[in-house]
C-alpha beads as a LAMMPS data file, in Angstrom:
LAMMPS data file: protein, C-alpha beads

164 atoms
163 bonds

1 atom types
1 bond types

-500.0 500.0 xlo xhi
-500.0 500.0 ylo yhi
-500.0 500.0 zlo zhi

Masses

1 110.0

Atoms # bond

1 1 1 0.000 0.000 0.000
2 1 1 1.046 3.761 -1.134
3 1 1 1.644 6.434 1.904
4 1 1 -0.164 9.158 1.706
5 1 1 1.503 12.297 0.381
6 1 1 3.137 14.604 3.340
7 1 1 2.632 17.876 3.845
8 1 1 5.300 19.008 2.030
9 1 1 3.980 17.300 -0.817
10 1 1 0.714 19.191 -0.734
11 1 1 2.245 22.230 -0.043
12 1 1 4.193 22.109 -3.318
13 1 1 1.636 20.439 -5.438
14 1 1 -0.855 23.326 -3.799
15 1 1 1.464 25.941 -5.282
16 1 1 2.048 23.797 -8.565
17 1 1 -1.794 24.314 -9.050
18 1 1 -2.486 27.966 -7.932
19 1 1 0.705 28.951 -10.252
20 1 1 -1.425 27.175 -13.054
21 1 1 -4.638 28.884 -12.173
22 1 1 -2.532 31.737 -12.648
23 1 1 -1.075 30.953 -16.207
24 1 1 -4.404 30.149 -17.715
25 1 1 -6.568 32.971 -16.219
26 1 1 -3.571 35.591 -18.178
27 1 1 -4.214 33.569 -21.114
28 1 1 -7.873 33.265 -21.220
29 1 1 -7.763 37.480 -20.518
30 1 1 -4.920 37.712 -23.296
31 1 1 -7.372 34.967 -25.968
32 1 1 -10.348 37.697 -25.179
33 1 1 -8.445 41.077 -25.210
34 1 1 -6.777 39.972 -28.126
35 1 1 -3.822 41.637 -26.080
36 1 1 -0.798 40.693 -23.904
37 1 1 -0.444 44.104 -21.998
38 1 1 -4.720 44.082 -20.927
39 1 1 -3.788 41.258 -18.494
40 1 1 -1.063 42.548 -17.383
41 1 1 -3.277 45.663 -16.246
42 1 1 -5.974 43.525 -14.783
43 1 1 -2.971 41.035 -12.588
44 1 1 -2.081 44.525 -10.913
45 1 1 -5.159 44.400 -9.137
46 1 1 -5.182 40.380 -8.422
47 1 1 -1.570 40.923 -7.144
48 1 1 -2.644 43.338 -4.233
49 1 1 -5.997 41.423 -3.573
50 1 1 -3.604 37.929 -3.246
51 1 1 -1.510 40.314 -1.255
52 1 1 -4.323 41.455 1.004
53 1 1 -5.503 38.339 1.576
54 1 1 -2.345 37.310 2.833
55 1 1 -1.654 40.316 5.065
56 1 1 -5.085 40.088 6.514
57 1 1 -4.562 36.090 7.457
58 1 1 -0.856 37.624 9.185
59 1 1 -2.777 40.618 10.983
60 1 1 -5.410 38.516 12.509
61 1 1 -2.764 36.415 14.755
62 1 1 -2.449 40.233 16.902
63 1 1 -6.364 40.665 17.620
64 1 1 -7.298 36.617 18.554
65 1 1 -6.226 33.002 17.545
66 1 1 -3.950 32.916 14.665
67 1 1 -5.892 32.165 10.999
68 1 1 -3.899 29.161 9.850
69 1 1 -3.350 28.897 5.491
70 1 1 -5.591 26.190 5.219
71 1 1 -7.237 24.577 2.152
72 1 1 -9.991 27.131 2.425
73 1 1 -7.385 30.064 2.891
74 1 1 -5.961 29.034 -0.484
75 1 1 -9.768 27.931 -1.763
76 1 1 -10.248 32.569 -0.501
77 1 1 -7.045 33.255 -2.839
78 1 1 -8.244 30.934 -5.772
79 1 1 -11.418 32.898 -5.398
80 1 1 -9.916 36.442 -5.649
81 1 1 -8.187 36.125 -8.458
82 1 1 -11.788 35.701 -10.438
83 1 1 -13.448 38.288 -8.632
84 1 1 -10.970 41.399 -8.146
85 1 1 -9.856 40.146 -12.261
86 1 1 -13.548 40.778 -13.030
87 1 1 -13.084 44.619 -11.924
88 1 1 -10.513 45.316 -14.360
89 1 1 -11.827 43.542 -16.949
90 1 1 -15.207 45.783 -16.484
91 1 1 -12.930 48.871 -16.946
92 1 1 -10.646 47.432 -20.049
93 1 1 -13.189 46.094 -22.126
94 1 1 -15.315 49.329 -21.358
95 1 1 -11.971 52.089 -21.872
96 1 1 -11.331 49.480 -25.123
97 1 1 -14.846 49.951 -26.701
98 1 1 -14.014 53.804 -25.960
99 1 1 -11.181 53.762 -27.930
100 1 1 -12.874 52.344 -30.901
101 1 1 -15.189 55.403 -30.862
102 1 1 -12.258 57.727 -31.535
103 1 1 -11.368 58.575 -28.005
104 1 1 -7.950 58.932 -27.102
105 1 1 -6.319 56.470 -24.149
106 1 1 -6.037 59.005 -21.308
107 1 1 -10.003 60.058 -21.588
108 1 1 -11.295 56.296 -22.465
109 1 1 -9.893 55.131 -19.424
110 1 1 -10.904 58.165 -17.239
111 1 1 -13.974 57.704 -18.745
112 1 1 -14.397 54.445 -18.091
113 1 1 -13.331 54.350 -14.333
114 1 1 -15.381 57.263 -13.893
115 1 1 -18.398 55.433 -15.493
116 1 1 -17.661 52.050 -14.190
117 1 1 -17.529 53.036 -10.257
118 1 1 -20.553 52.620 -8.917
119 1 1 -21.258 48.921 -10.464
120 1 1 -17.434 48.398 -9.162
121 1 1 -18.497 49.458 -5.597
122 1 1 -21.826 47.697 -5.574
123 1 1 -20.452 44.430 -6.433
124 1 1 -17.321 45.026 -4.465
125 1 1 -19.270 46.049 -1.158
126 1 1 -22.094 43.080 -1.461
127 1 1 -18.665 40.491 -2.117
128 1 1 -17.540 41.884 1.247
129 1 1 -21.017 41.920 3.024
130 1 1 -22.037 38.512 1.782
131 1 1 -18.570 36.807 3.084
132 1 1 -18.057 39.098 6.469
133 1 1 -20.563 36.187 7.969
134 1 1 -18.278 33.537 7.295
135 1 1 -15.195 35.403 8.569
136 1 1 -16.724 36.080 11.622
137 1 1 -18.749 33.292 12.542
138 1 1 -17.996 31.494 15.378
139 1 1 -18.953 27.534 16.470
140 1 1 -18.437 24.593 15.320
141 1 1 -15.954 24.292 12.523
142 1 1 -15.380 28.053 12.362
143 1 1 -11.818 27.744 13.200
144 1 1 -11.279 25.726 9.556
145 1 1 -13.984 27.994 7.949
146 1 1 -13.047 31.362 9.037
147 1 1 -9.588 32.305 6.954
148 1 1 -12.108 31.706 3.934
149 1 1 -14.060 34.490 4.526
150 1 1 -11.041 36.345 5.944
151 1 1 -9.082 36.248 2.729
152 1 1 -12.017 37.317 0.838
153 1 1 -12.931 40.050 2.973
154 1 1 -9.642 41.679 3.472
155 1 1 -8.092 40.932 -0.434
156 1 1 -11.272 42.639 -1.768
157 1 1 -11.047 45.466 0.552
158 1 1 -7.871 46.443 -0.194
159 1 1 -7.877 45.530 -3.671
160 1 1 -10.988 47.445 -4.469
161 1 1 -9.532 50.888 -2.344
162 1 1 -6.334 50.843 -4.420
163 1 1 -7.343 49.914 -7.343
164 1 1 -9.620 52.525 -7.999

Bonds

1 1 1 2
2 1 2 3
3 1 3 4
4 1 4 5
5 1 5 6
6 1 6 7
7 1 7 8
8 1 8 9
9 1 9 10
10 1 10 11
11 1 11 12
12 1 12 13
13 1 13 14
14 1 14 15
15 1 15 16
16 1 16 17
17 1 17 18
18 1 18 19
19 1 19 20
20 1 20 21
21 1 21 22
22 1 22 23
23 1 23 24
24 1 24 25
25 1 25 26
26 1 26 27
27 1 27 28
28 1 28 29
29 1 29 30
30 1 30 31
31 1 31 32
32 1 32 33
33 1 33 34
34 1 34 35
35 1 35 36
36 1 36 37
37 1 37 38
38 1 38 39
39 1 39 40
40 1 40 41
41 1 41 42
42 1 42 43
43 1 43 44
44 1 44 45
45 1 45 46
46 1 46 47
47 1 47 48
48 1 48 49
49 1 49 50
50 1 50 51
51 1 51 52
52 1 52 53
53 1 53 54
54 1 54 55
55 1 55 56
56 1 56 57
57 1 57 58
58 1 58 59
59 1 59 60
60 1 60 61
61 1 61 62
62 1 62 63
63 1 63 64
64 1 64 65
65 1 65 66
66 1 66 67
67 1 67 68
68 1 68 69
69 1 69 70
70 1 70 71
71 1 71 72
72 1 72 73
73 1 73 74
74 1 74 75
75 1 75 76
76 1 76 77
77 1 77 78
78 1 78 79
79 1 79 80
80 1 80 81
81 1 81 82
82 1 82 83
83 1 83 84
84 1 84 85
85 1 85 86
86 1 86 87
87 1 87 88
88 1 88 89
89 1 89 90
90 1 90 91
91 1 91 92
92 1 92 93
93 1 93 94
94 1 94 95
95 1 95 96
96 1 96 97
97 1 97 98
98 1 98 99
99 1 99 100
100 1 100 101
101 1 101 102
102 1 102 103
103 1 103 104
104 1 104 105
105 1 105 106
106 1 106 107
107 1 107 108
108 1 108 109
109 1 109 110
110 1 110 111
111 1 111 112
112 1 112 113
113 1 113 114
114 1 114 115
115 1 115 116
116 1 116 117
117 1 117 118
118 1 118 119
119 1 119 120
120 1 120 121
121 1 121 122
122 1 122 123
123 1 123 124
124 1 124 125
125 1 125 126
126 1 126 127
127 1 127 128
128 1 128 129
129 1 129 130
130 1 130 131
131 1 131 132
132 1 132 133
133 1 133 134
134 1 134 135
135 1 135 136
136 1 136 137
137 1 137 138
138 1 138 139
139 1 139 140
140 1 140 141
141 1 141 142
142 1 142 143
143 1 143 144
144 1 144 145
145 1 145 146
146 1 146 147
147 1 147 148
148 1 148 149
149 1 149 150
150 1 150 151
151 1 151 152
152 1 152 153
153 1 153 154
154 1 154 155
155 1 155 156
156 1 156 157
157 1 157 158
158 1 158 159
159 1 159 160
160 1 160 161
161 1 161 162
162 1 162 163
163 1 163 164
């Protein structure tokens, strides 16, 4: 009979498949922009909601009992790469269409953030308010349960105040 794969193992075959996910969201964004640099633009924001996600697991060890990277710590991450990616794409594909109607880049993209801030916000703010529960719920299970809703909650916060 096979052991089991250690820890290490998973740890590396973890990374292995988020460094995939990775790869194949820039090239699904680079197949639709028809584009290498639009991805490029929309991983800025995925690299400070990963980030935030990360510093928020680290912070919470100071105000109670430390939020270990768990499977559904790294299930958070694997989740905020879709949803702070879907903010930029909202504001590429609209500054893009922009473009095509004679505008030049500076205004298209001023444009479209300016346009494009409110649905930002609203989807933004009811990501946050829909996960806070799970990050703060307490009982049975929570303990496994809660750096979900952690990483969520903090990478979209901070993603969504710096990126626009």
């Amino acid at each position: 009979m096979a052991a089991s794969p250690g820890p290490v193992d998973s740890a590396s075959d973890t990374l292995t498949l988020f460094a995939l996910g990775l790869v194949f969201t820039f090239l699904i964004l680079a197949a639709q922009f028809e584009s290498w640099v639009h991805p490029v633009t929309i991983f800025t924001g995925v690299a400070l909601a990963l980030a935030g996600g990360v510093i928020t697991l680290y912070v919470t060890r100071f105000f109670g009992p430390p939020m270990t990277n768990n499977l559904f710590a790294q299930f958070g991450l694997i989740l905020l790469i879709g949803l702070i990616a879907k903010n930029g794409i909202l504001i590429v594909e609209f500054a893009n269409q922009l473009q095509l109607e004679g505008k030049p880049v500076f205004d298209a993209v001023w444009e479209a953030t300016t346009l494009r801030f409110r649905p930002i916000l609203m989807t933004s703010i009811s990501t946050i308010g829909g996960t806070l529960p799970l990050a703060l719920t307490t009982g049975a299970g929570a303990e496994t349960r809660n750096p979900l809703g952690l990483v969520v909650v903090g990478g979209m916060s901070i993603a969504t105040v710096l990126t626009l």
